[in-house]
Backbone atoms as SQL, in Angstrom:
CREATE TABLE atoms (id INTEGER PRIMARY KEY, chain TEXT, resi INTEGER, resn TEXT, atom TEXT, x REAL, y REAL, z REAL);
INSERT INTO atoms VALUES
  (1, 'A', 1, 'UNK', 'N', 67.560, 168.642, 108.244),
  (2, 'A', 1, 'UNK', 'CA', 66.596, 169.324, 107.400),
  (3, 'A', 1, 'UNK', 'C', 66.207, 170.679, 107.965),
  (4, 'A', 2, 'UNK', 'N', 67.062, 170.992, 108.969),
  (5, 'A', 2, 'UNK', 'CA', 66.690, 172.290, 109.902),
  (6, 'A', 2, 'UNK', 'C', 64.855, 172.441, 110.335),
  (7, 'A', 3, 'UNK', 'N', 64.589, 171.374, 111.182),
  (8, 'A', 3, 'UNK', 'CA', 62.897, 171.446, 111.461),
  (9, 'A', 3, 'UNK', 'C', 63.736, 170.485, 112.866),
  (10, 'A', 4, 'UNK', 'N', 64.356, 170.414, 113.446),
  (11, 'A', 4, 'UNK', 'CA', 64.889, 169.351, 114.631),
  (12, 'A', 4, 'UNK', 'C', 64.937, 170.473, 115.629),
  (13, 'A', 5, 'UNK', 'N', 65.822, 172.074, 114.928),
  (14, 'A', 5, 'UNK', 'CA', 66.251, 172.561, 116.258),
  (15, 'A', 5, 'UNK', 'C', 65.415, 174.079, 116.399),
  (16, 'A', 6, 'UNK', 'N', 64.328, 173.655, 115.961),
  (17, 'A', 6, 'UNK', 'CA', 63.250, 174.664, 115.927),
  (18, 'A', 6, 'UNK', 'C', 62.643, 175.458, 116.853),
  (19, 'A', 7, 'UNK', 'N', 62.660, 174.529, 118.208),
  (20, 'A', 7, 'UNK', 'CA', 61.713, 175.178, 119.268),
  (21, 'A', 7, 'UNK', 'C', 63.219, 175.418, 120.081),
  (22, 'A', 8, 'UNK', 'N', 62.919, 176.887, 120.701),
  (23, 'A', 8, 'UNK', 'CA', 63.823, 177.149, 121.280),
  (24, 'A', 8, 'UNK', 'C', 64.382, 176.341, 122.857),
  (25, 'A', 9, 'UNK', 'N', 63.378, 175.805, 123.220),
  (26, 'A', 9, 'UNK', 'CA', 63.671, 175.277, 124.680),
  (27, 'A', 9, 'UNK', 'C', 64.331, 173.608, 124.350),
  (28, 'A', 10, 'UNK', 'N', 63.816, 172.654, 122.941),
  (29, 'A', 10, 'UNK', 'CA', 65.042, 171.707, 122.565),
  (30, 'A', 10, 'UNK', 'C', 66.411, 172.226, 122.440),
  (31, 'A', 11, 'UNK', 'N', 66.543, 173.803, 121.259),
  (32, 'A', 11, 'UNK', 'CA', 67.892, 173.729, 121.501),
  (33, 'A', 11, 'UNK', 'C', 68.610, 174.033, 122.632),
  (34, 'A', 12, 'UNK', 'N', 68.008, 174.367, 123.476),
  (35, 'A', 12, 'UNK', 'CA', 68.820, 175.086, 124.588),
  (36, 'A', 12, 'UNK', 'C', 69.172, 173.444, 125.583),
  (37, 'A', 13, 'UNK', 'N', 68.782, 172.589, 125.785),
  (38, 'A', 13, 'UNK', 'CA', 68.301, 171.633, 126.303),
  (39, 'A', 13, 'UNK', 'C', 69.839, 170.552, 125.318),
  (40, 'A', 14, 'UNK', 'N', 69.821, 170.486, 123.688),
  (41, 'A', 14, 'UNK', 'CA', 70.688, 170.389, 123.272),
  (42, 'A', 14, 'UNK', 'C', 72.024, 170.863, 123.437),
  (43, 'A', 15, 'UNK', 'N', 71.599, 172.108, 123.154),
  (44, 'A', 15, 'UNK', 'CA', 73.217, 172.942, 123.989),
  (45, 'A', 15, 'UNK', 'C', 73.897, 172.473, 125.275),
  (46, 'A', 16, 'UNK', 'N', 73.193, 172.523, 126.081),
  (47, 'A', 16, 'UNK', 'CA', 73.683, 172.287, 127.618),
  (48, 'A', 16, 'UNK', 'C', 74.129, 170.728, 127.751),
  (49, 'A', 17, 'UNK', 'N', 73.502, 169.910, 127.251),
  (50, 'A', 17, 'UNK', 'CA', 74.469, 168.904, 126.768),
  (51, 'A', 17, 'UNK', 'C', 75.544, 168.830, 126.189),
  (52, 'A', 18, 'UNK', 'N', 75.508, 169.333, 125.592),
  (53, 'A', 18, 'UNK', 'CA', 76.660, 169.137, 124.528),
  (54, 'A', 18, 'UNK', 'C', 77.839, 170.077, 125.374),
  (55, 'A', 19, 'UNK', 'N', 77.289, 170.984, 126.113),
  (56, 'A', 19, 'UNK', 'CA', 78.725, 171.881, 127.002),
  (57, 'A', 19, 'UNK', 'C', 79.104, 171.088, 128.231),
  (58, 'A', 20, 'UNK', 'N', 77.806, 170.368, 128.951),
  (59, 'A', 20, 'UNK', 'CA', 78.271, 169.817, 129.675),
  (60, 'A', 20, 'UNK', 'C', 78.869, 168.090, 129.448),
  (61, 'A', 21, 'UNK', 'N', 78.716, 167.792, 128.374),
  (62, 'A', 21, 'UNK', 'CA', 79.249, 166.398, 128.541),
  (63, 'A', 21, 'UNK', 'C', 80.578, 166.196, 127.583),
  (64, 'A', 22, 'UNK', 'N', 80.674, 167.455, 126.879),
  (65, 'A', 22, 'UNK', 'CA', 81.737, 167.291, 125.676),
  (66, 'A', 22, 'UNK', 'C', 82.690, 168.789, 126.003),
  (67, 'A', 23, 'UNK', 'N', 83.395, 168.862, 127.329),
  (68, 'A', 23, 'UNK', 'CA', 83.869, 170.229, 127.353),
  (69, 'A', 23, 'UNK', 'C', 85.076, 170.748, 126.363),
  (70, 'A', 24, 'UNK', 'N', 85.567, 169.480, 125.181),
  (71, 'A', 24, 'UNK', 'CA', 86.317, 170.251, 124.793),
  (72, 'A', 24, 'UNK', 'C', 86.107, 170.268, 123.410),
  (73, 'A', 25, 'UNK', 'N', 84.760, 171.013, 122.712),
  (74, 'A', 25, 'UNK', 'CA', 84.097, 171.500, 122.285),
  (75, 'A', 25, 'UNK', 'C', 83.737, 173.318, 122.280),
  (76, 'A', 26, 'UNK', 'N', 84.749, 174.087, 121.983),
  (77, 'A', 26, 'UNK', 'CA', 84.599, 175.554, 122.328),
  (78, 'A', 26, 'UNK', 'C', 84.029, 176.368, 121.168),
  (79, 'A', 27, 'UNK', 'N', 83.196, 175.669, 120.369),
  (80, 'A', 27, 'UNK', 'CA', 82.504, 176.352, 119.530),
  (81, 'A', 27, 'UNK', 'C', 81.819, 175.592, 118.896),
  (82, 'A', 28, 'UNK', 'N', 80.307, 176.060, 118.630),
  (83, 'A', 28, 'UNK', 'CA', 79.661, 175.037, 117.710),
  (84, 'A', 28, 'UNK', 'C', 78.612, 175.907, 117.003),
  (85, 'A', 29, 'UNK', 'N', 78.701, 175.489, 115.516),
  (86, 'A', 29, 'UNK', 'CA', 77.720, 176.363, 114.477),
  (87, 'A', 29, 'UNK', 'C', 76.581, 175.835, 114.113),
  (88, 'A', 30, 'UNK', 'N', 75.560, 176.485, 113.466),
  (89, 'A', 30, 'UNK', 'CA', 74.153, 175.593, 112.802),
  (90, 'A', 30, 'UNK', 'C', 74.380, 176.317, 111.359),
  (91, 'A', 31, 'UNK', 'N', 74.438, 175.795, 110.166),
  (92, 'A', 31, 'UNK', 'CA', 74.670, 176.255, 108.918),
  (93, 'A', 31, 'UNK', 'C', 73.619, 175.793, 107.663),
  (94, 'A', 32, 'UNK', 'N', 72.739, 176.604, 107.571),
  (95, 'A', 32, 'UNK', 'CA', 71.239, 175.467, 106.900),
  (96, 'A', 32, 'UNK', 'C', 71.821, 176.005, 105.271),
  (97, 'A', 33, 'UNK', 'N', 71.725, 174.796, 105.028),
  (98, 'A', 33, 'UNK', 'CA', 71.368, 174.817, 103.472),
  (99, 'A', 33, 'UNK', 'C', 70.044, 173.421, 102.867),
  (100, 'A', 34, 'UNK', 'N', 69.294, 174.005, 102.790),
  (101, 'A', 34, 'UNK', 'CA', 68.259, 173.071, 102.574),
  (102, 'A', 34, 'UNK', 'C', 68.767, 172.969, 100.626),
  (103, 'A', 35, 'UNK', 'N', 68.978, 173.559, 99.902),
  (104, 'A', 35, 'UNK', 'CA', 69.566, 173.555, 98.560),
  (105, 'A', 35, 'UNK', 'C', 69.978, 172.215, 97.822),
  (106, 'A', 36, 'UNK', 'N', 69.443, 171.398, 97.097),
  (107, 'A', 36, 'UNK', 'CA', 69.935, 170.237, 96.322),
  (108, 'A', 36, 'UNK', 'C', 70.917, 170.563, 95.563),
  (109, 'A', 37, 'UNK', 'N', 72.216, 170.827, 95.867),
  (110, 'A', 37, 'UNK', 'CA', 73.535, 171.543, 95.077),
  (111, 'A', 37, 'UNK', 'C', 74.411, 170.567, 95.538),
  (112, 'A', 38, 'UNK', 'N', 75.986, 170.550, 95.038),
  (113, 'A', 38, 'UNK', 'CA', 76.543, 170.517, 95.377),
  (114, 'A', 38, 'UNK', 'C', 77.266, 171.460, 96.314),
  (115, 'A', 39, 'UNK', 'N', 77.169, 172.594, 96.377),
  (116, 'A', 39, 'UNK', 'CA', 77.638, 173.188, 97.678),
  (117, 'A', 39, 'UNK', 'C', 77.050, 172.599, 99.023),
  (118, 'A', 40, 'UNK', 'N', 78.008, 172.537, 99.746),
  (119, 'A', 40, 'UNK', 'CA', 78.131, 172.016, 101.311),
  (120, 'A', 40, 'UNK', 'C', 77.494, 173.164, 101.890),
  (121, 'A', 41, 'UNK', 'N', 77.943, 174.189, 102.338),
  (122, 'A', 41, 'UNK', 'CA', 77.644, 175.376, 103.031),
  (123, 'A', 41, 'UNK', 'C', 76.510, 175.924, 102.645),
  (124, 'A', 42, 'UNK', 'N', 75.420, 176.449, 103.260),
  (125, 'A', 42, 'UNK', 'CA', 74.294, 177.703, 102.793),
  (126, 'A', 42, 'UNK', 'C', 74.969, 178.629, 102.750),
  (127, 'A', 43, 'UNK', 'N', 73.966, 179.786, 102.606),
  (128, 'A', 43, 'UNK', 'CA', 74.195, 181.356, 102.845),
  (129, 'A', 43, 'UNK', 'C', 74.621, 181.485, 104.536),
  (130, 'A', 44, 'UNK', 'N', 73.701, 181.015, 105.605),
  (131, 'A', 44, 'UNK', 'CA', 73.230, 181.412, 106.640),
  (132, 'A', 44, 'UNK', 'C', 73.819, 180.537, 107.325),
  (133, 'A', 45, 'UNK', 'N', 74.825, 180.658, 108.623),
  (134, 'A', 45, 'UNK', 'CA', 75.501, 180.374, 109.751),
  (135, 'A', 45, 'UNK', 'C', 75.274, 181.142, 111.044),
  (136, 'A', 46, 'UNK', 'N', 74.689, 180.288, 111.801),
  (137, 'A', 46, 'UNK', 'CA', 74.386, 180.982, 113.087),
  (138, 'A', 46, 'UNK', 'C', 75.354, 179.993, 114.024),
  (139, 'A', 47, 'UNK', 'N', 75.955, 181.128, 115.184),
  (140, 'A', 47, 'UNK', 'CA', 77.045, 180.623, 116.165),
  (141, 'A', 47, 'UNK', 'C', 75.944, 180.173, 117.134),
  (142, 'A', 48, 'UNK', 'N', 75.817, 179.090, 117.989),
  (143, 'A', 48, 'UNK', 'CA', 75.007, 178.461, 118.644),
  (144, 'A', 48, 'UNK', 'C', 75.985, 178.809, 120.107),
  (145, 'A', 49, 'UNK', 'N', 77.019, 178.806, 120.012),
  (146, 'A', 49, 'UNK', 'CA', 77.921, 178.810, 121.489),
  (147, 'A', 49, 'UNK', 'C', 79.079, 179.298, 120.825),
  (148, 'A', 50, 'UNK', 'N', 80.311, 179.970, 121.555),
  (149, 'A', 50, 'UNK', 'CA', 81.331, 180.168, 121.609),
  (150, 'A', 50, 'UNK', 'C', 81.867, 180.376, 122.948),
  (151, 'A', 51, 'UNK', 'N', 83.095, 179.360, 123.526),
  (152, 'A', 51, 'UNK', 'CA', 83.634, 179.828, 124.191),
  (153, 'A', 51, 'UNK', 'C', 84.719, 180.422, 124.645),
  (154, 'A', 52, 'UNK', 'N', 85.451, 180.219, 123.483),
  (155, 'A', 52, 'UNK', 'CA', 86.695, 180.840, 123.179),
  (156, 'A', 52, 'UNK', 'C', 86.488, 180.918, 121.637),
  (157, 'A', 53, 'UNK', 'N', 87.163, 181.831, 121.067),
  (158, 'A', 53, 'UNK', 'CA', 87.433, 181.980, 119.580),
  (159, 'A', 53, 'UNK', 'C', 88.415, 180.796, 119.557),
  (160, 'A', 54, 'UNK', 'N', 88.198, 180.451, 118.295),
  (161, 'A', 54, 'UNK', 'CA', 89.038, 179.105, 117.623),
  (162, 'A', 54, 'UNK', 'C', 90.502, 179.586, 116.405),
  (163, 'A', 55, 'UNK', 'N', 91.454, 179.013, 116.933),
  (164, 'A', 55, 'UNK', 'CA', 92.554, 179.318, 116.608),
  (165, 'A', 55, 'UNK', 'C', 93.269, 178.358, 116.365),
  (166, 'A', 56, 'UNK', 'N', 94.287, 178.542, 115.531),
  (167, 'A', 56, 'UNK', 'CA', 95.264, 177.077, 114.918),
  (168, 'A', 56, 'UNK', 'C', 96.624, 177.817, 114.784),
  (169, 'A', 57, 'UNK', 'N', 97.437, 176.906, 114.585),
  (170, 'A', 57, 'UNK', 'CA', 98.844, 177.172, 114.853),
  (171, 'A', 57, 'UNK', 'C', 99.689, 176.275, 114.132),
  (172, 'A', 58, 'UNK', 'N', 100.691, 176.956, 113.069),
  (173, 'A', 58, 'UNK', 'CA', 101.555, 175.999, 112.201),
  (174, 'A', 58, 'UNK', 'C', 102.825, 176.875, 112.592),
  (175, 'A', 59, 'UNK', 'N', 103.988, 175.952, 112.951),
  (176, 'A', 59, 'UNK', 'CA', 105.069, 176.425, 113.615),
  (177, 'A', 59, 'UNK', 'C', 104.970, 177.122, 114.515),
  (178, 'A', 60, 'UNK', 'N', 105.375, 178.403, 115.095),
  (179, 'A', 60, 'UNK', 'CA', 105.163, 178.770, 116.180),
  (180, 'A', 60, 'UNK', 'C', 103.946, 180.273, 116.142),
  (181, 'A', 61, 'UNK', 'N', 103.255, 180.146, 114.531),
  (182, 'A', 61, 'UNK', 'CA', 102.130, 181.145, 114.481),
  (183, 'A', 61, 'UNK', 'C', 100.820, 181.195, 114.296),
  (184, 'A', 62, 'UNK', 'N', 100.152, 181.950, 115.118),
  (185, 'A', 62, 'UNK', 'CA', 98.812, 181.086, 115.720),
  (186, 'A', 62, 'UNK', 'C', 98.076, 182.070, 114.412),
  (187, 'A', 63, 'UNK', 'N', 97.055, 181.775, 114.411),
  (188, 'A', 63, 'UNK', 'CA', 95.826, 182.230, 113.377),
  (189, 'A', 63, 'UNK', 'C', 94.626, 182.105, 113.759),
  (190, 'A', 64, 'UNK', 'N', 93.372, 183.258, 113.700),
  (191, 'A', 64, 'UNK', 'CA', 92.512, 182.595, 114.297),
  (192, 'A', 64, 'UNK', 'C', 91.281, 181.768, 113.128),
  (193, 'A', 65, 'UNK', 'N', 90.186, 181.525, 113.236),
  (194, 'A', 65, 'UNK', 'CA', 89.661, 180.621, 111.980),
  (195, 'A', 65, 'UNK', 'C', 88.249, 181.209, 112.109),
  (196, 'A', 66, 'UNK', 'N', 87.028, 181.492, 111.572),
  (197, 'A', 66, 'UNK', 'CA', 85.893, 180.790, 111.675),
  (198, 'A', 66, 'UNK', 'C', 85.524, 179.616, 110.917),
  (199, 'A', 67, 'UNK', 'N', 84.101, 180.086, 111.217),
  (200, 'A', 67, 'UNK', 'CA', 83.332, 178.535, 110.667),
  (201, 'A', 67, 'UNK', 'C', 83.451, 178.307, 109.150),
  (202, 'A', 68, 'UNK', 'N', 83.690, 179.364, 108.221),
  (203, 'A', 68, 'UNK', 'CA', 84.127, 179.695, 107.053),
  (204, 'A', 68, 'UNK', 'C', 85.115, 179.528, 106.462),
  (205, 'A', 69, 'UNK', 'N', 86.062, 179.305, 107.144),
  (206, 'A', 69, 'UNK', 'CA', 87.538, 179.337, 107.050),
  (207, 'A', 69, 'UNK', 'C', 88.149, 178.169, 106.102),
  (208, 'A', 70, 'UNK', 'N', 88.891, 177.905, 105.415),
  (209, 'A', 70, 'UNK', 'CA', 89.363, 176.993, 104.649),
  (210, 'A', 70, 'UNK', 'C', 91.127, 176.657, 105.610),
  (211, 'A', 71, 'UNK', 'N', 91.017, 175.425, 106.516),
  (212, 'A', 71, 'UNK', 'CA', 92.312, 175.289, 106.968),
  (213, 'A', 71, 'UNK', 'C', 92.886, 173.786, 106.842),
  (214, 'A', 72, 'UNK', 'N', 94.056, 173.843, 107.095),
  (215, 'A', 72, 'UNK', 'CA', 94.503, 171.955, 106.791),
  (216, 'A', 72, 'UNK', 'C', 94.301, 171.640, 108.393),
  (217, 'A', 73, 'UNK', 'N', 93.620, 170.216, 108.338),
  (218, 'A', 73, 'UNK', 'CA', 93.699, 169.686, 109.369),
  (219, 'A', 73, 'UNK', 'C', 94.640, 168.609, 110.163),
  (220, 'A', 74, 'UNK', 'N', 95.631, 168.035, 108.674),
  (221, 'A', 74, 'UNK', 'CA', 96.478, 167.453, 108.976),
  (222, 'A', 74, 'UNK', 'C', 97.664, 168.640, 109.223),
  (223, 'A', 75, 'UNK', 'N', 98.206, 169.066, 110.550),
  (224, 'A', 75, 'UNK', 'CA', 99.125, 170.121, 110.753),
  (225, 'A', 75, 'UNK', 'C', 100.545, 169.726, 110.677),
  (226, 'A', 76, 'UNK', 'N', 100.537, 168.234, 110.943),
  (227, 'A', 76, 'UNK', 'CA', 101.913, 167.440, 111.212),
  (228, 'A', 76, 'UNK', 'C', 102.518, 167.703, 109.457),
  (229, 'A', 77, 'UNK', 'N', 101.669, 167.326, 108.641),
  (230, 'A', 77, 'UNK', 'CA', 101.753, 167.156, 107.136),
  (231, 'A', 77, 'UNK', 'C', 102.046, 168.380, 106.646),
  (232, 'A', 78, 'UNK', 'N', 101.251, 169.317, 106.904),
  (233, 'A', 78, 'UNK', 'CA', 101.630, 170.749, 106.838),
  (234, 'A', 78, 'UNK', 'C', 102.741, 171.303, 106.896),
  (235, 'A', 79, 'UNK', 'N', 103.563, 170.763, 108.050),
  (236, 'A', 79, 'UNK', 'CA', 104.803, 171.623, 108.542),
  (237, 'A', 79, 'UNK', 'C', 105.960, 170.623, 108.076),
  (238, 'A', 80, 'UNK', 'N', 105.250, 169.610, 107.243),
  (239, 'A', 80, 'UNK', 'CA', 107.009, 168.888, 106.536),
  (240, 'A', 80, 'UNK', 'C', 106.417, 169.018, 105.333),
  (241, 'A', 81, 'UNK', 'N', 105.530, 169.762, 104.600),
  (242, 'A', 81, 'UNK', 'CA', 105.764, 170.462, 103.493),
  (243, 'A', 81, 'UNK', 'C', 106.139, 171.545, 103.569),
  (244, 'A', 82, 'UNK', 'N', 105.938, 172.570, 104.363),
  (245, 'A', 82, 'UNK', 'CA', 106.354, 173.580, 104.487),
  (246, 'A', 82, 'UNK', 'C', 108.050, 173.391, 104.969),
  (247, 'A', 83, 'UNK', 'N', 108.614, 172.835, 105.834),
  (248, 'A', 83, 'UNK', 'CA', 109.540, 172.504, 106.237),
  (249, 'A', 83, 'UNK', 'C', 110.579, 171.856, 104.879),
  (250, 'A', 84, 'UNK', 'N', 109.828, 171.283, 103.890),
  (251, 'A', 84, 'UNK', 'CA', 110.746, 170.926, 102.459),
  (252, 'A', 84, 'UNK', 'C', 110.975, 171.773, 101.696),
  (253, 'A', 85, 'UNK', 'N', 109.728, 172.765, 101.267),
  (254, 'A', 85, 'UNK', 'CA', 109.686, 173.516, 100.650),
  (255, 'A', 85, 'UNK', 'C', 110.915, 174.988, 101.612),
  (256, 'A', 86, 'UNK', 'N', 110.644, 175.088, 102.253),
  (257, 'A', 86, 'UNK', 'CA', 112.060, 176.089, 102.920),
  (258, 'A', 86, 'UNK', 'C', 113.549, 175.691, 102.567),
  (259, 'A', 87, 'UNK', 'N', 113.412, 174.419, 102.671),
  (260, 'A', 87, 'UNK', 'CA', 114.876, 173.329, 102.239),
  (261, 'A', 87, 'UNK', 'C', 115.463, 173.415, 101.021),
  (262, 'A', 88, 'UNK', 'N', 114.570, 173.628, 100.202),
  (263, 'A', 88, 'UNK', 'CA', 114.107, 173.711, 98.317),
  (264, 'A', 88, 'UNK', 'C', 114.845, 175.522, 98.064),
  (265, 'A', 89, 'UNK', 'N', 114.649, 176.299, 98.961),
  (266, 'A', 89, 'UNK', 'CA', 115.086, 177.783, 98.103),
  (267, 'A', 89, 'UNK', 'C', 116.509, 178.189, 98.464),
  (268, 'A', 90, 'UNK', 'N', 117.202, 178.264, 97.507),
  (269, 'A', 90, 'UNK', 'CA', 118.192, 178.859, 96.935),
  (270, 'A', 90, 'UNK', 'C', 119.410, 179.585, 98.173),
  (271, 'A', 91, 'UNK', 'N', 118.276, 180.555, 98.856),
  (272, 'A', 91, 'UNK', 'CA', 118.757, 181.193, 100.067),
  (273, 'A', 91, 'UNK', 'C', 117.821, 181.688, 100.831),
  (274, 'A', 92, 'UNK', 'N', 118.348, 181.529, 102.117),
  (275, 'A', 92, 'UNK', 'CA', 117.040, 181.720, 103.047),
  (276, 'A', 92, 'UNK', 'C', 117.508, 183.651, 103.770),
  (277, 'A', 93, 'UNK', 'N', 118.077, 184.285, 102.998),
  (278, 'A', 93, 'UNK', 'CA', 117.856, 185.402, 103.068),
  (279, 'A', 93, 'UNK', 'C', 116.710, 185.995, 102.647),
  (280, 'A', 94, 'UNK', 'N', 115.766, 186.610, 102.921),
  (281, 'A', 94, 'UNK', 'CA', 114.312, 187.634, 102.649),
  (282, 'A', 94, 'UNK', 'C', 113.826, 186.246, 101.443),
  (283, 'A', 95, 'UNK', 'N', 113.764, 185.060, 102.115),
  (284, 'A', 95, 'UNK', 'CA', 112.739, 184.518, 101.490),
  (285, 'A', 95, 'UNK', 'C', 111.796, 184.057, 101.802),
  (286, 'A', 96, 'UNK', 'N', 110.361, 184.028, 100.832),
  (287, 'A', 96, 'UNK', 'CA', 109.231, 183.690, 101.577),
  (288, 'A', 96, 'UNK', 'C', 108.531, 182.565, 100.704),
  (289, 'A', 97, 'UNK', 'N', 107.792, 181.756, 101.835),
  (290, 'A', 97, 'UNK', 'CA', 107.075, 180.952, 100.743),
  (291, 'A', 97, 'UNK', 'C', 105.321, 181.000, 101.138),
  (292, 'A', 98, 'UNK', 'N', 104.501, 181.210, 99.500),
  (293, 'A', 98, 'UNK', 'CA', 103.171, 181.556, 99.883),
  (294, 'A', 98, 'UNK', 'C', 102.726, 179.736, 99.642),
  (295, 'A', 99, 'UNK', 'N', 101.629, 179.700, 100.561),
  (296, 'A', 99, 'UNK', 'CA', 100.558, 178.690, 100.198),
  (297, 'A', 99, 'UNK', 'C', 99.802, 178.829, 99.255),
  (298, 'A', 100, 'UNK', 'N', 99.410, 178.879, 98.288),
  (299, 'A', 100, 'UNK', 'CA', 98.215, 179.294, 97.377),
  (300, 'A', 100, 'UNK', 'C', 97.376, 178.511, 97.163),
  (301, 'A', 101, 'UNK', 'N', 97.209, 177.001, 97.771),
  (302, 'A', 101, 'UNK', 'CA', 96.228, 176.106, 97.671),
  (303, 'A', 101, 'UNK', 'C', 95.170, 176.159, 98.497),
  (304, 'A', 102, 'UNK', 'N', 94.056, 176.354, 97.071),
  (305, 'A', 102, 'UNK', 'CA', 92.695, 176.964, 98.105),
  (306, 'A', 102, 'UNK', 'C', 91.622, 175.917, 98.110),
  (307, 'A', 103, 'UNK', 'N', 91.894, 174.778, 97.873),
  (308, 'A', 103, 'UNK', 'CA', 90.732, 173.383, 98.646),
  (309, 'A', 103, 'UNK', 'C', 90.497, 172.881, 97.199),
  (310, 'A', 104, 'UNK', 'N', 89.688, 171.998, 97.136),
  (311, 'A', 104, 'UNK', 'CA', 88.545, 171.467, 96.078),
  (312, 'A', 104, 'UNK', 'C', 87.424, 171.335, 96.543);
């Protein structure tokens, strides 16, 4: 309900937990939407920690992401559709294939 991480000395107290007991955790956001909607996301995203920028990788090309970002999380699934769909064209001279699927 965003009223938990209010006083600054809980979150900090939160934080340091969470870095020290979960190190492989290199980024973590607070994203309030108090809004009775169906949208998930608010307006307002605040980065609470970063310790590396967050990046993903399908075949051998990396990308980086934020907290905003729309990405597949199944990557294995990813790369044997992509991997069929390459199989599927005609000739693999100057050909490309776009993703255009943008979530539900």
């Amino acid at each position: 309900n965003g009223n938990k991480l209010k006083n600054d000395t809980t979150e900090q107290v939160f934080l340091s937990h969470i870095k020290e007991n979960h190190p492989q955790i290199i980024t973590l956001a607070l994203n309030e939407n108090r809004e009775n909607t169906n949208v998930v996301l608010g307006q307002h995203t605040r980065i609470l920690f970063e310790i590396k920028p967050f990046e993903d990788t399908i075949f051998e090309v990396s990308y980086p992401l934020s907290v905003s970002s729309f990405f597949q999380v199944n990557l294995l699934q990813t790369e044997t559709l992509y991997r069929t769909a390459f199989s599927l064209l005609p000739t693999k001279k100057m050909a490309y294939v776009v993703d255009l699927f943008c979530g539900v």
